[in-house]
FIFIMAR-973622 format. One record per residue (C-alpha): residue in three letters; z, x, y. Coordinates in steps of 0.2 Angstrom, whole numbers, plus 5000, padded with zeros to 4 digits. Each point is the difference from the previous one (the first is absolute). Layout:
ALAZXY
...
//
This chain:
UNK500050005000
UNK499350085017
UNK500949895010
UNK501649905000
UNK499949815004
UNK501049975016
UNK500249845011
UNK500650065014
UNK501049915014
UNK499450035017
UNK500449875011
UNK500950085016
UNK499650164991
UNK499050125012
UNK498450064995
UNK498550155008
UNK498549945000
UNK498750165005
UNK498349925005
UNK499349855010
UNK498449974994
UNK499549854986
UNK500750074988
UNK501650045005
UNK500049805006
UNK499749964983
UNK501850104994
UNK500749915014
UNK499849844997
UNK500750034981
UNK501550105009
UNK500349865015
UNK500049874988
UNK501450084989
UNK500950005014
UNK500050205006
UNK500450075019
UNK498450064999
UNK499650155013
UNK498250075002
UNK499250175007
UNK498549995006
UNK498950045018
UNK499449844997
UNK500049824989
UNK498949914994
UNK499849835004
UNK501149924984
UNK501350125007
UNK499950005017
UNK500249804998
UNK501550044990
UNK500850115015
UNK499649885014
UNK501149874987
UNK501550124999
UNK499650014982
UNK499950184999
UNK500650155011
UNK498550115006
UNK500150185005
UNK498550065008
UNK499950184997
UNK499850114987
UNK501250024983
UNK501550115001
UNK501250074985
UNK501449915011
UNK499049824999
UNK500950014980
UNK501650005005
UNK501049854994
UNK498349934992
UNK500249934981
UNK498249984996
UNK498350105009
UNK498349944996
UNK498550135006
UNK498549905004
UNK498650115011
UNK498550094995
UNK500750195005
UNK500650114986
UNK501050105009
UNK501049905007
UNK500249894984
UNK500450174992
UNK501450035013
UNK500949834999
UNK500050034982
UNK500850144999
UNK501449965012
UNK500449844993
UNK500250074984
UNK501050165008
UNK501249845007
UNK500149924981
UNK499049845011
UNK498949894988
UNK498350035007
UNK498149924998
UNK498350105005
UNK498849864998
UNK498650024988
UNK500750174995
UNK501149984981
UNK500750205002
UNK500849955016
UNK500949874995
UNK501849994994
UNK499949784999
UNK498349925001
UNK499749825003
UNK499449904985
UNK499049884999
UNK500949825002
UNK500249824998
UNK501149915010
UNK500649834993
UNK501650035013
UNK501450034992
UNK499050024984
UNK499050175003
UNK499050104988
UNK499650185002
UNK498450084992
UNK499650215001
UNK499150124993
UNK500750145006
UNK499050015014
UNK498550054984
UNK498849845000
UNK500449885015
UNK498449894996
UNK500849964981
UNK501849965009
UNK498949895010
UNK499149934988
UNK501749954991
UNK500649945013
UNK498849865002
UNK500249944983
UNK501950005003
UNK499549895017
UNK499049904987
UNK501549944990
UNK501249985010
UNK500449845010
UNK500150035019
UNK501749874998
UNK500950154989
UNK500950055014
UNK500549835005
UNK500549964984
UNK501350175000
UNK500749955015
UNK500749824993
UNK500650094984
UNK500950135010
UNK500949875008
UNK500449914983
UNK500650134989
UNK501949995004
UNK499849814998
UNK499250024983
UNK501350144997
UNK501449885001
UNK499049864989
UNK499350124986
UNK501450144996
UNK498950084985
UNK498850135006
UNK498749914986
UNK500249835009
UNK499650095016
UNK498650084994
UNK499349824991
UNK500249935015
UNK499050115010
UNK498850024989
UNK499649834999
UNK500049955019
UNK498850155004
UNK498749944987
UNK500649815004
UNK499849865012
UNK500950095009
UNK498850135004
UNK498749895003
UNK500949895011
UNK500150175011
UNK498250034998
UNK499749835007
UNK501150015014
UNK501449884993
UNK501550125005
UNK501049835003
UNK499449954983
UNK500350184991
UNK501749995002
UNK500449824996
UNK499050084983
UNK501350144999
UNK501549875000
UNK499249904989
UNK499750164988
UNK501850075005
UNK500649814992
UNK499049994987
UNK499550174995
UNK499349964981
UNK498749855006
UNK498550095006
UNK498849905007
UNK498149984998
UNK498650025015
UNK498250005003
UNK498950095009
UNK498349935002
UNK498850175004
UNK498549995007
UNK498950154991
UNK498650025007
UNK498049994994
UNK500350134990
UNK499950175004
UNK501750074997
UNK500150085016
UNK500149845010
UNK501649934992
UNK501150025014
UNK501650125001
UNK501449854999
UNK498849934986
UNK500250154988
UNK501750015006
UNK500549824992
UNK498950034985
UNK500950144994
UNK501649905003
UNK499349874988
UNK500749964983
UNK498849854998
UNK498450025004
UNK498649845001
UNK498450045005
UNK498349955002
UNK498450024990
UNK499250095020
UNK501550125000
UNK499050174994
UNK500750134988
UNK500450125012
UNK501149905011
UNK500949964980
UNK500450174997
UNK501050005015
UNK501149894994
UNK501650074992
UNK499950044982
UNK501549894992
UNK499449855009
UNK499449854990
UNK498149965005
UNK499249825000
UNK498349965002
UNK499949835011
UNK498350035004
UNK498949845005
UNK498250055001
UNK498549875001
UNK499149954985
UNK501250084987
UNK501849944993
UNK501450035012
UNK501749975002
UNK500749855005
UNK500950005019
UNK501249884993
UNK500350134985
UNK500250155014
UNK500949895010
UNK501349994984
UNK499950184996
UNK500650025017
UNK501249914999
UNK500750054983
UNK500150195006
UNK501049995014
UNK501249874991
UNK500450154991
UNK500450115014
UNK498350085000
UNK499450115012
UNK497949915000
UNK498750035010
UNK498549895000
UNK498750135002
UNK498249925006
UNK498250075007
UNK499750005017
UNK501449915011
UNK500849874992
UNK499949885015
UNK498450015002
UNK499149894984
UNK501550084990
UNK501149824995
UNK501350125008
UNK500749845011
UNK500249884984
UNK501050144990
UNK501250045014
UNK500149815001
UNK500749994983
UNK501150155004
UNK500849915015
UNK500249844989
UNK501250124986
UNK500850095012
UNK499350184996
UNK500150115013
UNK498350095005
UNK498950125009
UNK498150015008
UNK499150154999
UNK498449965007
UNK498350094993
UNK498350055006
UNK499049864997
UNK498250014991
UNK499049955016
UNK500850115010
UNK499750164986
UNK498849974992
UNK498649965017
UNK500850175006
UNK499750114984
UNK498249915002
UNK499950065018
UNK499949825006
UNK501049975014
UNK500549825001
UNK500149985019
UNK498950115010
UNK499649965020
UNK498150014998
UNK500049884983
UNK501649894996
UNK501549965015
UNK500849914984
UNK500449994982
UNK500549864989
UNK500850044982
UNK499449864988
UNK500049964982
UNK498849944989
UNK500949874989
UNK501349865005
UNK501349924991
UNK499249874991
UNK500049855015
UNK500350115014
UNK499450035018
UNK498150035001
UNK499650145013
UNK499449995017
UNK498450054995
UNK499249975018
UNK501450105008
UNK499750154985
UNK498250005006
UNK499950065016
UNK499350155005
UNK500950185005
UNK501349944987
UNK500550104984
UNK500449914984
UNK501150104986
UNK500049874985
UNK501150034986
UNK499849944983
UNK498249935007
UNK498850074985
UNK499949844991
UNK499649925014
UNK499150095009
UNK498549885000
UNK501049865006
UNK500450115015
UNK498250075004
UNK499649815001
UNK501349945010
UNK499950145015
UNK498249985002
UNK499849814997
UNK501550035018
UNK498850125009
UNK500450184994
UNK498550084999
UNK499450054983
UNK499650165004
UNK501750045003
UNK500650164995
UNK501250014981
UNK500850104989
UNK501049974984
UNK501050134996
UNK500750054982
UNK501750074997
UNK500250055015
UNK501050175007
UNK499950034980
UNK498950144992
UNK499049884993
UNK499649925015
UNK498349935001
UNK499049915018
UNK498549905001
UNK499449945014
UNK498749855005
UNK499949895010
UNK500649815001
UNK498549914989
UNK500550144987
UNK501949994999
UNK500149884983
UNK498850134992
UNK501150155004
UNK501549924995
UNK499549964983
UNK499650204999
UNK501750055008
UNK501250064990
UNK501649945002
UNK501149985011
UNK498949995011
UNK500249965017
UNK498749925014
UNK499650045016
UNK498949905010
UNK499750075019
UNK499050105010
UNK501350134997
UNK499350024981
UNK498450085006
UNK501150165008
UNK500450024980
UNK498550135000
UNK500450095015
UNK502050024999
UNK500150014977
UNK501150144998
UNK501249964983
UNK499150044983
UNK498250054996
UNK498949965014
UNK498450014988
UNK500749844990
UNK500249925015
UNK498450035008
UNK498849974985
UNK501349815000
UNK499449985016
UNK498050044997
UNK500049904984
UNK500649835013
UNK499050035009
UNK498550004986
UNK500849824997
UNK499649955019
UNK498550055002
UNK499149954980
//
């Protein structure tokens, strides 16, 4: 071990800071907000740091360093561009047994600053040992990754509970069992929400009734697809998860993410083949968390948008199961912009309506002469099977036929696949499509050839030439 782990109490504390350029404002804002008197040498500031002087944050002294600046000093951080004068404070600090920094220079060092993230008061250090800052910082945003911003708010309420639970739960195992469960509970996901009031009444209710856990959902929202889209707090709460229900849409990728002991269900619903039942997932639903499961219902795209997400939290209200929203990145929203079709543009579309193709049986027909105007992009979900229907009913309302379409397959996925047409063709290149497949009607679809930029532009182009060949036979 190079370097010994320390977090060090500076509030109050005074600290030399050599240097006023950028740099140097970086270290001082890390310094300031530890709480450091913080004096700096330099002829002149920056503008961070001159800002910081003019609010009596720091103390400035406008000349240049002397041996005597140390005396008194706890910490010195070295942060200019002249290795001589690094090379001098250096050695006197270290002739004065002070804890000195030479930025960007590893032998100069007695402490170096790692790499951090700050969940206040939960902090987490991250160092090389001054060998490979990029890999410390690379770490460090996986770390950021899986790890709830509300980490440090959650902390703060414990620290203010221990003694109480002390005086409840006298064994250190009951102690342990009951944090345990709260920081994997409701209770941290009450946090997450911002239910503080709420998080605690869950903490007296654990404190009095510490051997009934109870169950919650999490409806997640995960996305078209592509495993890089599923959202921070999403992979958070599925790797909380010890039931998982998901859909037939969620991809395999997204799946591995999921932690390893959890049970997996496949509620998928997909056009044309057996599905599950909402009434069953409605059940499983409830069933799990009866049991004091953690569940999360995990469904493609966002699942308020077309996802039934509504009617499930519905039920949940109606049993009294406490629950979360993750929302996701829905398919019209990836998928038109893996396809480099932007669904509002100034030139083309001032708005955008998102549709599906298919009612419940008796519902509201559409506004088929509000969907038709002109300069208005449609993103149709579930509209393959239909897609004939639709062509018919916009243009029998005035859109023109020549409008510009695309269908796009498995969208933001490596398999994704676009054809594009126009209107009068938009039944025929469903039935090719793939799916799920996802339509865009709009002037917008026409930029697919100029903005493509996800997957192999040659497929795409020789989709776009054989539509064409279909317009013009």
């Amino acid at each position: 071990m190079d370097y010994l782990p320390l977090f060090v109490e500076l509030k109050q504390h005074p600290v030399l800071l050599v240097g006023g350029g950028h740099v140097a404002a970086r270290k001082a804002v890390l310094l300031l907000k530890a709480g450091a008197r913080l004096r700096v040498i330099a002829p002149q500031l920056c503008d961070e740091l001159h800002l910081a002087y003019q609010q009596n944050q720091i103390e400035w002294i406008a000349g240049q360093y002397q041996a005597e600046h140390l005396l008194g000093m706890m910490l010195v951080i070295v942060a200019t561009d002249d290795k001589v004068l690094n090379q001098q404070v250096y050695l006197d600090a270290q002739a004065r047994h002070i804890f000195v920094n030479v930025v960007d220079s590893q032998p100069q060092c007695s402490f170096i600053f790692p790499a951090i993230i700050d969940r206040n008061p939960i902090l987490i250090a991250i160092s090389s040992a001054g060998k490979a800052p990029v890999l410390v910082r690379m770490i460090r945003e996986k770390l950021e990754a899986l790890l709830p911003t509300s980490l440090g708010t959650m902390a703060t309420i414990a620290g203010k509970w221990r003694n109480k639970v002390k005086q409840k739960l006298t064994g250190f195992q009951a102690r342990c069992r009951f944090w345990e469960q709260a920081f994997s509970g409701k209770f941290a996901s009450l946090v997450a929400s911002g239910q503080l009031i709420q998080a605690q009444a869950q903490l007296e209710q654990q404190l009095s009734h510490p051997d009934s856990p109870q169950g919650e959902l999490a409806l997640v929202g995960a996305g078209p697809g592509d495993a890089g889209l599923l959202t921070l707090r999403g992979l958070q709460v599925i790797q909380q998860a010890e039931v998982v229900l998901y859909d037939s849409l969620v991809s395999a990728d997204i799946l591995e993410l999921v932690r390893r002991d959890a049970d997996r269900i496949c509620v998928g619903k997909r056009a044309g083949q057996h599905s599950t039942l909402q009434e069953e997932i409605n059940q499983l639903i409830v069933k799990y968390t009866q049991l004091g499961k953690r569940v999360v219902r995990l469904k493609g795209g966002d699942p308020f948008i077309f996802g039934r997400g509504g009617e499930e939290l519905e039920i949940a209200v109606q049993h009294g199961i406490p629950f979360q929203v993750v929302p996701g990145v829905t398919a019209a929203s990836g998928a038109s912009a893996y396809a480099g079709i932007p669904l509002t543009h100034r030139n083309y579309a001032q708005s955008v309506t998102f549709m599906t193709g298919h009612c419940q049986s008796g519902g509201i027909e559409p506004d088929w002469q509000a969907l038709a105007q002109a300069n208005h992009t449609l993103a149709i979900y579930m509209g393959t099977t239909k897609a004939e229907l639709i062509s018919q009913r916009l243009i029998e309302q005035g859109r023109s036929p020549l409008t510009p379409i695309a269908v796009i397959s498995c969208g933001t996925r490596h398999d994704q696949q676009i054809l594009t047409g126009n209107l009068t063709q938009l039944a025929q290149l469903a039935k090719q499509a793939p799916t799920p497949a996802l339509l865009i009607v709009g002037e917008v679809a026409a930029l697919h050839h100029q903005l493509a930029w996800f997957g192999d532009r040659q497929t795409q182009h020789t989709s776009a030439i054989h539509s064409s060949l279909v317009h013009f036979a």
